[in-house]
N, C-alpha and C positions, 0 to 999 in steps of 0.2 A: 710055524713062525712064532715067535714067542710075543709073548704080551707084555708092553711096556707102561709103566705106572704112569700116568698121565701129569704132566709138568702140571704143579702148582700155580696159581696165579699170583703178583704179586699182591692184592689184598689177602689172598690167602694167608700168604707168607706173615704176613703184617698181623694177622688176626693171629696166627698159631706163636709168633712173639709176645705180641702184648698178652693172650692168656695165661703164660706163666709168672707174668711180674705183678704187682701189685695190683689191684682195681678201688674205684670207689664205692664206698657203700651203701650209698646215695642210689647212683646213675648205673653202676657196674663196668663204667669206663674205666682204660687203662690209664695207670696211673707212673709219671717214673718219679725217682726214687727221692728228686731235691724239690719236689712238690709239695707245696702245703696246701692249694688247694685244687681239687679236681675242673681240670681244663673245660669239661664240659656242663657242670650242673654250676661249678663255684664254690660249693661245698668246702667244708674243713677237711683236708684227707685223711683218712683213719677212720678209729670209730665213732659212730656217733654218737657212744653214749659215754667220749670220755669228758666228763664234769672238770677234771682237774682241769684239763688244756680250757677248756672253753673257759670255766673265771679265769683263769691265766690272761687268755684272749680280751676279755670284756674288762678287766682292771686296767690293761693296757693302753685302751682303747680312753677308759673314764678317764686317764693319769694326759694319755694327749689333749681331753678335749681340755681338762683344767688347764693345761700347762698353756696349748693355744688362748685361752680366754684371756691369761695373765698376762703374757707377752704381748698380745695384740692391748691390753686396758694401759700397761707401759709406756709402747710404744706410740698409741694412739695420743698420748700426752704430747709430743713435740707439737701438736698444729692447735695447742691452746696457747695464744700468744700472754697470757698472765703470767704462764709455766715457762714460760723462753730467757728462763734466766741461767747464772752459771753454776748457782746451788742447785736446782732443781735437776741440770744435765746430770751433776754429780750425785743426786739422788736417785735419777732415776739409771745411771749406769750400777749403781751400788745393791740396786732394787732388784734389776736384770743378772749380775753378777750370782746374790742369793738365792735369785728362783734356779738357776742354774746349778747350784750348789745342792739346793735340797733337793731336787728331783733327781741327781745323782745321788746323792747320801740314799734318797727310798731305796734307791735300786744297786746297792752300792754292788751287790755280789756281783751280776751282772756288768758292772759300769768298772768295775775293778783293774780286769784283762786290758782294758781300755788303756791305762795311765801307763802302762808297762810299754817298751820299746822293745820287744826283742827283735823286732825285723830292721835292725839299729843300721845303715851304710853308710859313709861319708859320701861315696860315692852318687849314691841314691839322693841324700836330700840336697847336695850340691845342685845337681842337674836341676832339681824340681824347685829349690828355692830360683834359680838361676831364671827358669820358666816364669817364674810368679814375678819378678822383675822385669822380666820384658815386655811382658801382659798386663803390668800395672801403669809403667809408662805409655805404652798404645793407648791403652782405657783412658786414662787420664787428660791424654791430650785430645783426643774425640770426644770424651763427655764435657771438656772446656769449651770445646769448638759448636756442640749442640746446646750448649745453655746459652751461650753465646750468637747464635743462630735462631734459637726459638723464643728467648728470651730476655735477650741483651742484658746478660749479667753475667759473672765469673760465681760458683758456690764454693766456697772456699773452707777446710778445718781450720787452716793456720789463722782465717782473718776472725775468727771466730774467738780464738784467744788468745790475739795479737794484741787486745786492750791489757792483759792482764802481764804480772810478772814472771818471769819463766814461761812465757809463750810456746819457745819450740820445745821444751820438755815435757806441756800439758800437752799439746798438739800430739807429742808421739806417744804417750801414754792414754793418753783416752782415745783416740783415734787407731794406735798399731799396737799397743801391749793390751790393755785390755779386750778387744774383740777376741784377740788371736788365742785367747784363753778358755774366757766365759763363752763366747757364741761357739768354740768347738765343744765345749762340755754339754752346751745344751743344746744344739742338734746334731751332732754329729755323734757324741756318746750318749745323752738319753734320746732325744727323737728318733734318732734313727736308728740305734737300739729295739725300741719300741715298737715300729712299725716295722722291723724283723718280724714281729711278734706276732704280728698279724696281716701279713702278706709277702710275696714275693722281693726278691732284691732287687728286681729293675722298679716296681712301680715303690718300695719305700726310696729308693735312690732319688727320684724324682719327686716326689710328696717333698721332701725333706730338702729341696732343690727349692722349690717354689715356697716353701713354707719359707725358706731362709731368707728368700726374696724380698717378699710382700712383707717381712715384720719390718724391715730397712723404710718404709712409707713412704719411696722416692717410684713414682710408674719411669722416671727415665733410667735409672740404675735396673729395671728388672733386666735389660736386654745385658749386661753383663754378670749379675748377684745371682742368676739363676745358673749359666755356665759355669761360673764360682761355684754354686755350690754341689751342682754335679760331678766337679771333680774331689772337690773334698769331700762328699760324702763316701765316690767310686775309690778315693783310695784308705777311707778311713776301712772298708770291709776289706778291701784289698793287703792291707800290712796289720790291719787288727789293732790298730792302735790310734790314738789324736794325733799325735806330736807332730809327724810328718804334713798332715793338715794347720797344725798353729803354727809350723815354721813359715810354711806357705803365706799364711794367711794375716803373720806378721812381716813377713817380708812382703805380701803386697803391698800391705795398707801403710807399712814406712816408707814405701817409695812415692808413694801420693802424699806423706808429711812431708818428705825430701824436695819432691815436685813443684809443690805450692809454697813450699819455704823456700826455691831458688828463684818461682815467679813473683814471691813478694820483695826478692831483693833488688830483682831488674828494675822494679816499679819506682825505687828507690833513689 
């Protein structure tokens, strides 16, 4: 009777795959291929003694903590009521604009691929701008209904520079042209750029999700700024570019100029 090779186990199996792909050089875990760091120790994957990657790694790192310190010293300005005037908003958007501007310029080769559209559809930003409209309406009218409910007040852009002249032109330009620009240049093309740089795409996808959040200084807006910005980040890597994020991101925020300029008319 003849002798037959003894069926493999499936750890076997498993074991005799991962020994030909990559491992770490840390742990001698298997490693696959869109890995940067080893699943099991944490490790940078590759070798340990490459110098380049690692200051690559740590410049990236110093460039976020600067960038967060800046952004949060800005932002943390709106709840000094000295500062709550309409030169100072425009200061301190002009401020935010900048830091956005330079932290792109450092990194401009990188941040470059970015301003480019080749993954250009009418179709594509249709749909998605169309998305960001129905979403901004929904939002809108629940977060009036929860200020409204936890704090009996309406928070309003428009009433904000309803004192001044060209009201709804400041409204849509500080409120939906400029976010839709500067806050995609600087977390969507340098933040989250950056923490490409040093970690995985799902956890910078999220970093840069809550990062976008929390600089907005509203805890009731985190329950929608966060899902915001998990999608613009998931399709800034997705089409490799901003644009389809600032269209987005200007078509929400002018449907909330639109929204609160049609409830100040009723009021009327």
């Amino acid at each position: 009777m003849d002798e037959f090779t003894p069926i493999a186990s499936k750890e076997e199996v498993e074991d005799a795959i991962d020994s030909t792909g990559p491992r770490c050089s840390s742990c001698d875990a298997p490693l696959r291929e869109e890995d940067r760091f080893c699943r099991k120790c944490g490790l940078v994957a590759g070798p340990l003694d490459d110098a380049g990657a690692a200051e690559k790694k740590w410049n990236a790192v110093r460039q976020l903590i600067l960038f967060f310190i800046i952004e949060a010293i800005i932002c943390a300005t709106s709840f000094v009521k000295a500062l709550d005037t309409f030169s100072w908003m425009v200061c301190g958007d002009v401020l935010l604009a900048l830091v956005a501007i330079v932290f792109v310029a450092l990194n401009w080769k990188a941040c470059k691929p970015l301003l480019t559209w080749n993954d250009f559809s009418w179709g594509r930003l249709l749909l998605y701008c169309t998305l960001a409209i129905v979403a901004s309406i929904i939002i809108s009218f629940v977060v009036d209904w929860l200020n409204l409910s936890l704090f009996s007040k309406r928070v309003s852009y428009h009433a904000y520079f309803s004192r001044y002249n060209y009201a709804i032109a400041l409204t849509i330009f500080f409120t939906a042209l400029t976010p839709s620009l500067f806050e995609e240049l600087a977390f969507r093309v340098f933040l989250l750029g950056k923490l490409l740089m040093v970690t995985e795409k799902r956890p910078a996808i999220f970093i840069s999700a809550f990062m976008f959040g929390i600089m907005h200084m509203s805890f009731l807006s985190l329950f929608w700024l966060i899902p915001f910005g998990l999608a613009l980040a998931w399709l800034r890597i997705r089409h490799r570019t901003m644009w389809y994020g600032s269209c987005i991101h200007f078509c929400f925020n002018f449907t909330v100029c639109i929204t609160e300029i049609w409830q100040a008319a009723r009021h009327y």
